[in-house]
C-alpha positions as CSV (number, residue, x, y, z in Angstrom):
1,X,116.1,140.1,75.9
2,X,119.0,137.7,76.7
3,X,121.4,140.1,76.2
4,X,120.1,142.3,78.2
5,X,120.1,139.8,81.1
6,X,123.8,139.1,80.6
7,X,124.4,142.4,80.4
8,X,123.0,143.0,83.8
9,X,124.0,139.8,85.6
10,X,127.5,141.0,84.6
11,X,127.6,144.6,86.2
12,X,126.1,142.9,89.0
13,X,129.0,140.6,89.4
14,X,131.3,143.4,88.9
15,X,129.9,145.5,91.3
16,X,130.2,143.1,94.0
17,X,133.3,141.4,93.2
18,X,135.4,144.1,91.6
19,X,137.0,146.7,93.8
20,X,140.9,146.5,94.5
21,X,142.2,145.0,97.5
22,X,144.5,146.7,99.1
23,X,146.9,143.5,99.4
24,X,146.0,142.4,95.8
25,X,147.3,145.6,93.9
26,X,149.0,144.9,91.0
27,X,150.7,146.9,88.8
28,X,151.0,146.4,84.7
29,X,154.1,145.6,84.4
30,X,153.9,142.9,87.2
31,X,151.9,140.8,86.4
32,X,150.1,137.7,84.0
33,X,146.4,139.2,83.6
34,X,144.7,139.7,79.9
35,X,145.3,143.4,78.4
36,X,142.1,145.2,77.6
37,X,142.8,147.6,74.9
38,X,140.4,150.7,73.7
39,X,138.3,149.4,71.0
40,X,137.4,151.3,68.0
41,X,135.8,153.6,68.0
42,X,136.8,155.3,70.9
43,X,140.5,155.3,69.2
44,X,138.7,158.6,67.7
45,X,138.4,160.5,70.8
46,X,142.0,160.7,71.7
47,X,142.1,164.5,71.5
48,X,145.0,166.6,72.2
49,X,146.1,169.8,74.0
50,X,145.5,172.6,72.0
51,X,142.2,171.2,71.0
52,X,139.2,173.5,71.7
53,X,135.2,173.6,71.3
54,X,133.1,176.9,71.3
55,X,129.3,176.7,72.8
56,X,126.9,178.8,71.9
57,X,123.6,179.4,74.4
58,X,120.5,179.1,71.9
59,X,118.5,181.6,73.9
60,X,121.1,184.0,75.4
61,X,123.5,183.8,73.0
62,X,126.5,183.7,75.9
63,X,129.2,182.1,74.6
64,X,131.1,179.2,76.8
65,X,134.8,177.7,75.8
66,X,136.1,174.5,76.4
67,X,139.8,173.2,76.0
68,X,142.4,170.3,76.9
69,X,144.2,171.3,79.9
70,X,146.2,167.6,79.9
71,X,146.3,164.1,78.7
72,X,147.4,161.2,80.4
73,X,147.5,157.5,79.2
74,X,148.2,154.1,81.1
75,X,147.4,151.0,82.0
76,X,145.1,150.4,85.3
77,X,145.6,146.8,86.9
78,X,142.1,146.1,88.5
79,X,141.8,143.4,90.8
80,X,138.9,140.6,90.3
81,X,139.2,137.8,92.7
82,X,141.2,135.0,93.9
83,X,144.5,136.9,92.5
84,X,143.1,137.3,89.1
85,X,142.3,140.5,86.7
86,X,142.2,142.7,84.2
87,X,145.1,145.0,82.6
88,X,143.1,148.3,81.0
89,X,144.6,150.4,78.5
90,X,143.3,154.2,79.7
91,X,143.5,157.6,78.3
92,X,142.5,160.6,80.2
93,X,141.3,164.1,79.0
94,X,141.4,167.1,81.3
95,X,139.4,170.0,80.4
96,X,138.6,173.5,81.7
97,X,135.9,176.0,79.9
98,X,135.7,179.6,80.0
99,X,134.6,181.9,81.2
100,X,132.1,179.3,83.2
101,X,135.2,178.3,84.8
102,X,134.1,174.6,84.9
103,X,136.8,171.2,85.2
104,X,136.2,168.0,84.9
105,X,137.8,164.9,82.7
106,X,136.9,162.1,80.6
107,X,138.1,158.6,80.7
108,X,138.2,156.0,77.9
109,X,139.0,152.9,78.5
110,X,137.6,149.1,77.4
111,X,134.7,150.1,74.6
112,X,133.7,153.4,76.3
113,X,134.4,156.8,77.4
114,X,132.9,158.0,80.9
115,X,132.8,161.4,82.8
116,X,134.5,162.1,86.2
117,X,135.2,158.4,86.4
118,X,139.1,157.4,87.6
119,X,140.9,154.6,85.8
120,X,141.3,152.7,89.0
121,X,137.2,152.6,89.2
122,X,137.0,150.5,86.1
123,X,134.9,148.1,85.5
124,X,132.2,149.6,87.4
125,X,129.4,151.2,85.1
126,X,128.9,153.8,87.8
127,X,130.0,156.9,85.9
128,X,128.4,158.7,83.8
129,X,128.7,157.0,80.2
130,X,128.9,159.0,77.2
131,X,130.0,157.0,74.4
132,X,130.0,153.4,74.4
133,X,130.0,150.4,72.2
134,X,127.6,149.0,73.6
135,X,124.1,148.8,72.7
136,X,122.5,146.8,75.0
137,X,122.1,148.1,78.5
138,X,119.7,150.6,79.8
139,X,122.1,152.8,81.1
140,X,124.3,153.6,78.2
141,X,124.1,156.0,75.7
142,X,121.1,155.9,72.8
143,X,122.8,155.3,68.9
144,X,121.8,158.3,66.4
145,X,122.6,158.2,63.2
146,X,123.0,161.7,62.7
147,X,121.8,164.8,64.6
148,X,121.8,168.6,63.1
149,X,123.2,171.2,65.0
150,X,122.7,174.4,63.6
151,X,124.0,174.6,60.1
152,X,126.2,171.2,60.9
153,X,125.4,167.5,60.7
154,X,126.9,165.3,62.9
155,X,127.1,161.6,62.2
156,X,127.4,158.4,64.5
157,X,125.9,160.6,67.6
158,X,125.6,159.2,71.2
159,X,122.9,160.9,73.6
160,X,123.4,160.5,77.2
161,X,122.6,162.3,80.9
162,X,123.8,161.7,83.8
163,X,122.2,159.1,85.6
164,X,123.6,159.9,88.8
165,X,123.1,163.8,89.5
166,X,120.7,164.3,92.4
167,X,120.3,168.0,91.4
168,X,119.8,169.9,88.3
169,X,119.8,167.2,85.2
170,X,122.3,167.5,81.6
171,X,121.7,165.9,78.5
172,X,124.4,165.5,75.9
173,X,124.8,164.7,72.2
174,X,128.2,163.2,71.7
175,X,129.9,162.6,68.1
176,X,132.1,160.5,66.9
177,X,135.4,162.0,66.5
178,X,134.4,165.4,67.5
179,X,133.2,165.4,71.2
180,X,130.0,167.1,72.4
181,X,127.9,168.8,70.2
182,X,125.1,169.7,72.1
183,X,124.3,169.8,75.6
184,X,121.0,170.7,77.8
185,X,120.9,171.8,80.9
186,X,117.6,170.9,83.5
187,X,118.0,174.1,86.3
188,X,114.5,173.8,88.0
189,X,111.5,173.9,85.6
190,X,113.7,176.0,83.0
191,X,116.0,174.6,80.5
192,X,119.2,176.4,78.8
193,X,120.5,174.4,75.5
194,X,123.8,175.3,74.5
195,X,125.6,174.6,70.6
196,X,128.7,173.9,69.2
197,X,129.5,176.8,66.8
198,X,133.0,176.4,66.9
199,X,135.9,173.9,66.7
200,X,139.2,172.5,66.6
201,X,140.7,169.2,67.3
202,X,144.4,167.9,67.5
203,X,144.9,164.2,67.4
């Protein structure tokens, strides 16, 4: 219960005390601030171009493709307060799928990895966070040991959904190493769940 109280007195703080000011930007390379590197394991999710994952809809049996567009990797300086911060150590996937013709990107930084969330919005916890080390807080993703998919087994599995959508609602299963394994998709009273079939990863 007391880590949960920390937990939450310290987005708190971040929330109100963390944004960049304007005349506080820092760069990397400019500064004295402690480095924040990725922790294991989100070393494991450094996927490259030419990395893809196939989808399968359970009920239709459409299939949906997803692939690496781009990577990037940095540092972010984020600016705390009274000329002090942090120095995070980012890396950024950019993905596209076909034929659904969807983009968005991932971002890992610190001990998790977070959908449609820019570097320069860290330390926030307000994206949507699908694979974290941490255990404690509400809002991150619940530990599974394993989940089966399928004919596959996937170990150390995250499940998460986006907190934030004021529309229709999408559950994922997230793996460690491997990316999303399974994801549900809430369109009105109706549900479509759709598979990974298909793989391959470049690291």
């Amino acid at each position: 219960k007391m880590k949960k109280i920390v937990c939450c007195f310290f987005l708190a703080f971040i929330i109100i005390s963390c944004g960049k000011e304007k005349n506080e930007e820092s760069s990397c390379s400019s500064n004295k601030w402690e480095f924040i590197y990725i922790s294991s394991p989100l070393n494991n999710f450094y996927f490259k171009q030419g990395s893809y994952w196939i989808f399968q809809n359970d009920s239709t049996k459409l299939l949906d493709s997803l692939y690496i567009t781009s990577t990037r990797s940095g540092c972010e300086a984020v600016y705390l307060y009274q000329g002090y911060g942090y120095n995070w150590e980012y890396y950024t996937i950019d993905y596209a799928s076909y034929p659904k013709n969807e983009q968005y990107f991932d971002v890992i930084e610190g001990d998790m990895m977070q959908r449609n969330r820019y570097p320069s919005q860290y330390p926030s916890g307000q994206g949507w966070i699908l694979y974290s080390n941490d255990t404690v807080c509400y809002w991150h993703p619940t530990h599974i040991d394993s989940i089966k998919v399928n004919n596959f087994t996937f170990y150390q599995v995250q499940f998460s959904h986006d907190f934030f959508s004021t529309d229709n609602r999408v559950d994922i299963y997230t793996a460690n190493g491997i990316g999303i394994v399974k994801k549900v998709v809430y369109e009105g009273k109706g549900q479509q769940v759709w598979n990974l079939v298909r793989w391959k990863i470049i690291k």
